[in-house]
C-alpha positions, 0 to 999 in steps of 0.5 A: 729632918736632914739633921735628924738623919745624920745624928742617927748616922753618927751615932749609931743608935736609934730609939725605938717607942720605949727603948733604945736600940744599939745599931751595929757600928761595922759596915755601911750598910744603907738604911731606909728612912722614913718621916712624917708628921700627920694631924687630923686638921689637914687632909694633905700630908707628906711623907719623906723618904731616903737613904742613909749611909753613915757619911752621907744621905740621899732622895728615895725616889720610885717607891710604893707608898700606901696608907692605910686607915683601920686597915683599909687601903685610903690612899697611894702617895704621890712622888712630888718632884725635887724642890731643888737639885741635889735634894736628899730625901724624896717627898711623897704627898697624898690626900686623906682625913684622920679622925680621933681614934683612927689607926694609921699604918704608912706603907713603904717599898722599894727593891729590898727596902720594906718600911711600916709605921703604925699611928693611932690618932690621940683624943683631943681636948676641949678649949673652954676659953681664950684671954687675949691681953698685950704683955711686954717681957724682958729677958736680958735686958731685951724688951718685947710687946707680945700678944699673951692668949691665956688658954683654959682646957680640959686634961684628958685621962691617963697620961697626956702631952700637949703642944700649943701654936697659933694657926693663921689662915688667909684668903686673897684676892686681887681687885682692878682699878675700878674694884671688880676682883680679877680672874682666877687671882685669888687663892688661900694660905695657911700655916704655922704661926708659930709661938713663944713659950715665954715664962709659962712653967708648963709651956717652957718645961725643960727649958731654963730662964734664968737671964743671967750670964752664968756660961753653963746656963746659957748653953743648957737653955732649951727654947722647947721651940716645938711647945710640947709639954706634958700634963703632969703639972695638972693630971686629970684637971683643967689646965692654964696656959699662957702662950706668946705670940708675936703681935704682927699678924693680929694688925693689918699694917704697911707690909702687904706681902706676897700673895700668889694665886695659883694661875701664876705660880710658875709665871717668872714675870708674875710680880710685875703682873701684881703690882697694878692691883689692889689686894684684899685679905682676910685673915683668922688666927686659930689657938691650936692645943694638939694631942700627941702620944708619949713617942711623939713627945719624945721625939720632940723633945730630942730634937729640942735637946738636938738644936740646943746642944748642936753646938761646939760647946756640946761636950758638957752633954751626953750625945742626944738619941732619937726615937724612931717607930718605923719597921724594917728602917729608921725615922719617925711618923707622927700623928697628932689630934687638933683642937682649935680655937679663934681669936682673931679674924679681919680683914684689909685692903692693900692698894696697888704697890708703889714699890716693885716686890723684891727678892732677898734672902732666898725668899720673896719678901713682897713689897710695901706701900704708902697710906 
């Protein structure tokens, strides 16, 4: 989201839902800015909030955030507090479900700041199949094993766009020497799994691979790493897709991981009270299709013309713009309509760590064992 602001400040210009709208370039003039990806699978959501001036951005703290669902109050946001210090937008969370259909209208105030965006929740998909098979891909000269999930749906009516990732939902609990599980260390996870467009023509519209060595091609390729894609290659039928996943997650190896249950969360000697327990762990990934709006869409799309052109070689580019559907300031709010489908479940026993976790990075990176 950060780099989404600053391109609006440096350029000038937002783009409305259809059109774009030329900001003044006099004055510096703070604006309000608000953001938020929505769907329909999760009942928690996020809203974030801040302040842009052209050569800086910072947090949005003390507003009254509200959210209404046809036209009834559902709930009031939460200010959470800062991830770190220094932080430059302010993150307000609430709890609510959308259903397909659902009209969604975020409301945001705060001194002379008045912000509003209005959703409405697309209609979702049916999946009728999912074919799973092991592929191996070359691209220059890079050779990889990837798991293919071959996806059959139904295109809705009309004008539709579609992005595709892999969801991974995992629940764990600690075990004692003598396998009883441990109080109140369990918990769950869950998140993107994220995927590969690969050579799929509709997966990767927009998005050249030519695996040469011609400059200009290289510069210009997009990676569509949000997978959206529009329904024109199959209008009013039934659509194939070929999505790529990365096959680590669909086998239970060495790698046991960093699982944190709730009750240590802020215990700065919770690794070491991990160590002497066995970890349980299952595990479902959900092939996820998820509806969106043409704003959306293109919203995605322009941050995929952001992080490829964001480059020093961008000159070969016109500046890229960015939609933003958000009254009385700038940002965006998304909504999007899930339908999901399971092609993996198991689960495995990881004994006690023989080996102390570790830090690296930034990130914890849990520990490895030996069988």
């Amino acid at each position: 989201m950060k780099k989404t602001i600053y391109l609006l400040l440096l350029s000038f210009l937002a783009v409305s839902c259809y059109e774009e709208v030329i900001l003044p370039v006099g004055g510096d003039e703070p604006r309000a800015v608000m953001n938020a990806q929505l769907n329909t699978k999760s009942t928690f959501h996020t809203v974030y909030m801040s302040v842009a001036q052209k050569s800086h951005v910072r947090a949005l703290s003390g507003a009254d955030v509200r959210v209404f669902v046809n036209g009834t109050l559902a709930a009031t946001a939460e200010e959470m507090p800062p991830r770190y210090e220094g932080v430059d937008e302010t993150e307000y969370a609430f709890n609510a479900t959308f259903r397909p259909g659902d009209e969604v209208r975020i409301e945001a105030k705060k001194d002379a700041f008045s912000l509003a965006a209005t959703v409405t929740a697309p209609q979702p998909v049916t999946i009728s199949s999912v074919d799973t098979s092991t592929v191996r891909m070359t691209y220059m000269r890079n050779t990889d094993t990837y798991l293919q999930a071959k996806t059959v749906f139904q295109d809705l009516p009309g004008s539709s766009f579609y992005r595709v990732l892999g969801w991974v939902m995992e629940d764990f609990r600690y075990l004692d020497e003598d396998g009883n599980p441990v109080p109140d260390y369990s918990g769950t996870s869950e998140g993107d799994l994220g995927a590969e467009t690969g050579f799929d023509p509709i997966i990767s519209e927009g998005a050249g691979k030519t695996g040469g060595t011609d400059i200009v091609a290289l510069i210009t390729e997009e990676n569509n790493s949000y997978h959206c894609f529009a329904d024109i290659p199959f209008a009013g039928q039934e659509a194939t897709i070929r999505p790529l996943f990365n096959p680590y997650y669909f086998q239970f190896g060495k790698y046991r991981g960093g699982y944190v249950p709730e009750v240590l969360a802020d215990d700065d000697d919770r690794w070491s009270k991990l160590e002497d327990y066995s970890l349980e762990l299952h595990r479902r990934i959900l092939l996820q299709v998820r509806t969106l709006d043409f704003s959306q869409y293109h919203y995605l799309k322009a941050l995929v013309n952001l992080d490829t052109f964001g480059t020093d070689l961008s000159f070969f580019v016109e500046p890229t713009t960015l939609p933003s559907n958000v009254e009385g300031g700038l940002g965006f709010v998304g909504l999007e309509t899930v339908s999901e489908y399971q092609i993996f479940e198991g689960s495995h026993l990881y004994p006690p760590s023989d080996e102390s976790y570790y830090y690296g990075g930034g990130g914890f990176y849990g520990g490895y064992y030996e069988e």
